[in-house]
C-alpha positions in Angstrom: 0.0 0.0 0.0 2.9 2.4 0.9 5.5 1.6 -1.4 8.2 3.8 -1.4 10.5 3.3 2.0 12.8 5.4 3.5 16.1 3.7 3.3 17.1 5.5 7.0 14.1 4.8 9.0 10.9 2.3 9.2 8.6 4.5 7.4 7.2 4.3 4.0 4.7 6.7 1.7 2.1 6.4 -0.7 4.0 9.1 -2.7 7.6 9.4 -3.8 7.1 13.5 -3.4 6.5 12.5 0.4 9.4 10.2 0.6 11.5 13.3 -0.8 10.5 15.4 1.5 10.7 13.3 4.5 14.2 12.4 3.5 15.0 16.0 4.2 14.5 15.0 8.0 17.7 12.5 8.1 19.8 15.2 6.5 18.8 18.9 7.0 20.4 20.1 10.1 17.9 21.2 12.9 19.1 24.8 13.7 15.6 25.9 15.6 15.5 24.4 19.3 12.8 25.4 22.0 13.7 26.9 24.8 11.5 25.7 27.0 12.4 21.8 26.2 15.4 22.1 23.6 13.9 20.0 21.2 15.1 21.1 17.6 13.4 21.3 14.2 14.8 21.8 10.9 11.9 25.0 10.1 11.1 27.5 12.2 7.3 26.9 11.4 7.4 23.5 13.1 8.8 24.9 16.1 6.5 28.0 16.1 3.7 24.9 16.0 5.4 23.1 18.9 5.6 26.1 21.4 1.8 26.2 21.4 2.3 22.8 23.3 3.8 24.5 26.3 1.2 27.1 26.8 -1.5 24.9 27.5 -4.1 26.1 25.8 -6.9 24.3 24.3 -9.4 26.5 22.6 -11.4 24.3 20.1 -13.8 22.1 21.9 -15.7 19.0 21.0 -19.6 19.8 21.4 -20.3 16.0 21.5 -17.9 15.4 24.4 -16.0 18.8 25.7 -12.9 17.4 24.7 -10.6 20.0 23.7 -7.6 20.7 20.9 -5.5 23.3 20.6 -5.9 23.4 16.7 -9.1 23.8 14.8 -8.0 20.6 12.2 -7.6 18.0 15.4 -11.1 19.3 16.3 -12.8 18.3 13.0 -10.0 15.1 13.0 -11.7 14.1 16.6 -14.9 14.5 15.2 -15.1 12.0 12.6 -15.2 9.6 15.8 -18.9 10.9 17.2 -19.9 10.0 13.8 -20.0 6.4 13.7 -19.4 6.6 9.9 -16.9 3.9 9.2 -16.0 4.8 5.7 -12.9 3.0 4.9 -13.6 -0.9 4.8 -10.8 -3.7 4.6 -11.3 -5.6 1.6 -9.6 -9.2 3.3 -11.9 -9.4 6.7 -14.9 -6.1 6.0 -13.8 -4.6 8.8 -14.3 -0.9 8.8 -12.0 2.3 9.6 -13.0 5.9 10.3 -9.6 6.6 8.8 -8.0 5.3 5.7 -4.7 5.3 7.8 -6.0 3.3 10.2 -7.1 0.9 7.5 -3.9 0.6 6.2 -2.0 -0.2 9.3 -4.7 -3.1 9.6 -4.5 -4.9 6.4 -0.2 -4.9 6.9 -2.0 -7.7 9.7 -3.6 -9.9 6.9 0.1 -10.3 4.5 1.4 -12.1 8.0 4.7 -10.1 8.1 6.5 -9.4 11.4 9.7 -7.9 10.6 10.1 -6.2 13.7 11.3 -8.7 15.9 12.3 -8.6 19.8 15.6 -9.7 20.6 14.5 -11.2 24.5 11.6 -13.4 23.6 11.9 -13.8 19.1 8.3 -12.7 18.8 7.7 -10.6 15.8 5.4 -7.1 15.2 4.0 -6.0 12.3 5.5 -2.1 12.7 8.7 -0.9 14.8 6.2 1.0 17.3 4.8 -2.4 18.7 7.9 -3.3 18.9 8.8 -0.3 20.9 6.0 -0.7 23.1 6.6 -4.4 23.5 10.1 -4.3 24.4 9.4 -1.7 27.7 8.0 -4.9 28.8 10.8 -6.8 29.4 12.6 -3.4 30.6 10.4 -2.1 32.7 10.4 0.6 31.0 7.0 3.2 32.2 8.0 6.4 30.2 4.6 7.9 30.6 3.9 9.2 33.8 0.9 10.2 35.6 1.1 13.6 37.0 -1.5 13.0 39.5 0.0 10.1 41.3 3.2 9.3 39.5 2.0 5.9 38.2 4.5 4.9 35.2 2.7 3.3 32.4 4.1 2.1 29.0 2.1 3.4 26.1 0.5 7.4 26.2 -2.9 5.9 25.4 -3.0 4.0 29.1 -1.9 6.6 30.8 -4.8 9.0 29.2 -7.4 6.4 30.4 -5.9 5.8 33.7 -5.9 10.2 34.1 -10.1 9.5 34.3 -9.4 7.6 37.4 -8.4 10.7 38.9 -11.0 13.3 36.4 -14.0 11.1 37.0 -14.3 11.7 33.0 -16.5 8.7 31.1 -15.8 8.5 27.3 -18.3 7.1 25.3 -17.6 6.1 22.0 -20.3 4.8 20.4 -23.1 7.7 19.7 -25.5 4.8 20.8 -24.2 4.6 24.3 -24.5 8.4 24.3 -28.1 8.5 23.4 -29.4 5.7 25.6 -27.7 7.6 28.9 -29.5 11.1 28.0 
């Protein structure tokens, strides 16, 4: 589905012009940093964009859910899940995406290759960030941390739902769910 591969990392586009351009990445030098965290970025418009991060701010809010983003496009992105609107359907097993990225990621699980393996235990992944993720495992590795209670967990998306402990905040993701509970 992606074929054209970076020869310096894992990841691959549907479009050589994207390849070229993330190629640019591995060999531009990254002369803006941020003070606040010294990361660095090879344009100054990408580090304008991360700064936002450190202010906090979150002014576009979901109307289905109060979530909130601090751009209008991750707004409109989040709201495609409210929908239920599954357009983007695997052609192998019918199972449906809201987005066609997700889909792709899912049918790399139907060709059976695991390049990725780990070097403790042999078993093989399908992409280099299950690989990442499975390897803290066996390190013990808990890079994300709550800041509530300082509970180390090993993948962002745990420690967001373990936050709710804490928040009291239900997420509902089906719109049915939502509808029967008004």
């Amino acid at each position: 589905m992606r074929p054209y591969k970076c020869p310096d990392c894992d990841k691959s586009f549907t479009y050589p012009s994207k390849l070229v351009t993330h190629r640019k990445t591995h060999t531009k030098p990254k002369s803006y940093s941020c003070a606040e965290c010294d990361k660095r970025f090879t344009h100054q418009s990408n580090l304008l964009i991360h700064q936002k991060t450190h202010c906090g701010q979150k002014p576009h809010v979901c109307q289905d859910c109060g979530k909130s983003f601090m751009y209008p496009s991750k707004l409109l992105t989040h709201q495609k899940t409210h929908s239920g609107n599954k357009p983007h359907h695997c052609p192998d097993c019918g199972k449906s995406f809201i987005y066609r990225c997700m889909l792709l990621a899912h049918q790399e699980t139907h060709n059976g290759q695991k390049p990725f393996q780990c070097s403790v235990c042999e078993k093989g992944f399908p992409r280099k960030s299950s690989l990442i993720i499975h390897m803290r495992r066996h390190t013990g590795e808990r890079p994300y941390q709550c800041h509530i209670c300082s509970r180390g967990f090993v993948e962002h998306a745990k420690l967001r739902r373990h936050i709710r402990v804490h928040t009291g905040e239900k997420t509902l993701p089906l719109p049915c769910l939502r509808q029967e509970l008004q």
